[in-house]
C-alpha positions as a printed NumPy array, in Angstrom:
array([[  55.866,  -96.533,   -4.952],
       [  54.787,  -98.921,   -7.654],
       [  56.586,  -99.173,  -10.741],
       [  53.377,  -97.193,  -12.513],
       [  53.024,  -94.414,  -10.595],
       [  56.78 ,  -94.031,  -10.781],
       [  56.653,  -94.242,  -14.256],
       [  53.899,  -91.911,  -14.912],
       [  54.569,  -89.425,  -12.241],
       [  58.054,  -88.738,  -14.207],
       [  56.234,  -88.299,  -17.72 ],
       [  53.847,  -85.794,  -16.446],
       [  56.695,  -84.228,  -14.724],
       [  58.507,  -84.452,  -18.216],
       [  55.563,  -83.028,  -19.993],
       [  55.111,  -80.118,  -17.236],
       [  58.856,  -78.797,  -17.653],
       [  59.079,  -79.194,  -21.21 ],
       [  56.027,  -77.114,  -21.5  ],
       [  57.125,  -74.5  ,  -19.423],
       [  61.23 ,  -74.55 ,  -20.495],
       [  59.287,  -73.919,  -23.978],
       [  57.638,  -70.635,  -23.634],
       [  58.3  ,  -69.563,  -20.06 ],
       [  61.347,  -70.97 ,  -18.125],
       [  65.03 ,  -69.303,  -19.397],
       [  63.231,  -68.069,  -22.829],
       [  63.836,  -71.266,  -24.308],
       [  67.585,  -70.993,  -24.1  ],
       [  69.982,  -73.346,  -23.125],
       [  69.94 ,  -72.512,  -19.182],
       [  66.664,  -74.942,  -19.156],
       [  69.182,  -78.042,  -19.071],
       [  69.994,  -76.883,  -15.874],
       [  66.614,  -78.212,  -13.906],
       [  66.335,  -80.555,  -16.734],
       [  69.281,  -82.307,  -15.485],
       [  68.466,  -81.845,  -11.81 ],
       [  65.285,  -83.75 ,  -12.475],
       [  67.075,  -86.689,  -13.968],
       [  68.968,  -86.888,  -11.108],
       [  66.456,  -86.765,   -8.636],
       [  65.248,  -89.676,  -11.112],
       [  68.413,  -91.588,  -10.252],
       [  68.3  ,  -90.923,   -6.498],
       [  64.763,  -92.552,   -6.397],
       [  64.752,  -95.486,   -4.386],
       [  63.348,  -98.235,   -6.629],
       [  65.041, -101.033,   -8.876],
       [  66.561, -100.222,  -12.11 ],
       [  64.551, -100.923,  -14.488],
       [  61.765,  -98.733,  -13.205],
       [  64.512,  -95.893,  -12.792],
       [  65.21 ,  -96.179,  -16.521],
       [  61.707,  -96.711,  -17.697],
       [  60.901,  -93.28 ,  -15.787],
       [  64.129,  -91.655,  -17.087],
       [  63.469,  -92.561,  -20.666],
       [  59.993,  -91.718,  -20.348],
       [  60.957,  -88.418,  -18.523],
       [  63.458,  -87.155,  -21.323],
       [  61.542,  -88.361,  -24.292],
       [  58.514,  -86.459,  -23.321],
       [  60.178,  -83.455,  -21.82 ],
       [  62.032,  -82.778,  -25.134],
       [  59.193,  -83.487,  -27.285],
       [  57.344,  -81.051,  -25.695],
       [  59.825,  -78.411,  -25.407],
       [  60.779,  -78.64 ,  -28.885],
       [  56.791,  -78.058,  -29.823],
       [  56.385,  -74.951,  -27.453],
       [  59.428,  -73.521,  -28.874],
       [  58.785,  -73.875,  -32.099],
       [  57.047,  -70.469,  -32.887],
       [  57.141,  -70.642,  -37.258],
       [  54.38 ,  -70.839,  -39.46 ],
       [  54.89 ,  -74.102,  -40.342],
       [  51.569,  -76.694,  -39.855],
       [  50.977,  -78.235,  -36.768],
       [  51.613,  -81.833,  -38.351],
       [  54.754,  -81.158,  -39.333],
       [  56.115,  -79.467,  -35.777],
       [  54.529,  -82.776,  -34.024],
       [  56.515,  -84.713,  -36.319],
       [  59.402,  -82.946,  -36.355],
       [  59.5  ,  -82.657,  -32.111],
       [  58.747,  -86.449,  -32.048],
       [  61.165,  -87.625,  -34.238],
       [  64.276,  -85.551,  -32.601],
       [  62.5  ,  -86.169,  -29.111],
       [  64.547,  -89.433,  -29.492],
       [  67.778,  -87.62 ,  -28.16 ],
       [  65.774,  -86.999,  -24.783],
       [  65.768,  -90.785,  -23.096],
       [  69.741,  -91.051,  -24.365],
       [  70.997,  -88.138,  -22.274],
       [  68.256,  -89.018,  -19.642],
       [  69.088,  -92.406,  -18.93 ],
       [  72.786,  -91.935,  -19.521],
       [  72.658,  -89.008,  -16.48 ],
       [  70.341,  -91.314,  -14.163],
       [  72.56 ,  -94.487,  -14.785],
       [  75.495,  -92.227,  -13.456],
       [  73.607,  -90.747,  -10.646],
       [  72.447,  -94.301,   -9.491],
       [  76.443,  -95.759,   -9.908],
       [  77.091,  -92.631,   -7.69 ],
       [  74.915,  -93.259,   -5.545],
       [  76.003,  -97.131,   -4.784],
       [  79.233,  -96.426,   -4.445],
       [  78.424,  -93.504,   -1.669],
       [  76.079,  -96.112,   -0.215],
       [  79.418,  -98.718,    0.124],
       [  81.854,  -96.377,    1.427],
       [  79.262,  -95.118,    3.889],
       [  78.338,  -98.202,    4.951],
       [  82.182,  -99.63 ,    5.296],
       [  83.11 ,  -96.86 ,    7.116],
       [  79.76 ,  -97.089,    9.712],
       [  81.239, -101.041,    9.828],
       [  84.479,  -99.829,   10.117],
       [  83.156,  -98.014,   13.008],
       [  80.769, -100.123,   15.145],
       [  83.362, -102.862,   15.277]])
């Protein structure tokens, strides 16, 4: 999968869950970082490079929380100002994102080694 696709398949996905953890999914509580967190993961586990893994995860978190924080948000106060105010503490999002996919991917390689050593190990 191109780097793209990748890329924007993970914001929409972002953009779906934070819509739905909003209004719908756990009543807004904090049980939605639950699939939150199994989504950056999955994110992690993706076979590409990298950089495209932490392009998607930033752009994954960034855009989930935005969201969430805007369909939450149920006060009278103007629409400008709940855009702003999502956006601007949206910036926590791709931190706690990135941080959980660069953990899941270090996982992941050192699963890949030991498996590997011991499959060696094995045919030898």
């Amino acid at each position: 999968m191109s780097r793209t696709l990748t890329v924007i398949l993970c914001g929409a996905i972002g953009i779906g869950l934070g819509a739905l953890s909003g209004r719908i999914l756990f009543g807004g509580s904090a049980w939605n970082l639950i699939p939150w967190a199994i989504v950056a993961i999955a994110i992690g586990l993706i076979p590409t490079n990298r950089l495209t893994a932490l392009l998607a995860s930033g752009i994954y978190g960034y855009l989930l929380v935005a969201v969430f924080l805007f369909a939450a948000n149920t006060s009278n106060t103007p629409p400008a100002q709940r855009i702003l105010f999502a956006l601007t503490l949206a910036l926590i999002g791709p931190l706690c994102s990135i941080a959980l996919t660069l953990l899941t991917r270090l996982l992941r390689l050192r699963v890949l080694r030991r498996w590997r050593g011991a499959r060696m190990e094995r045919d030898r």
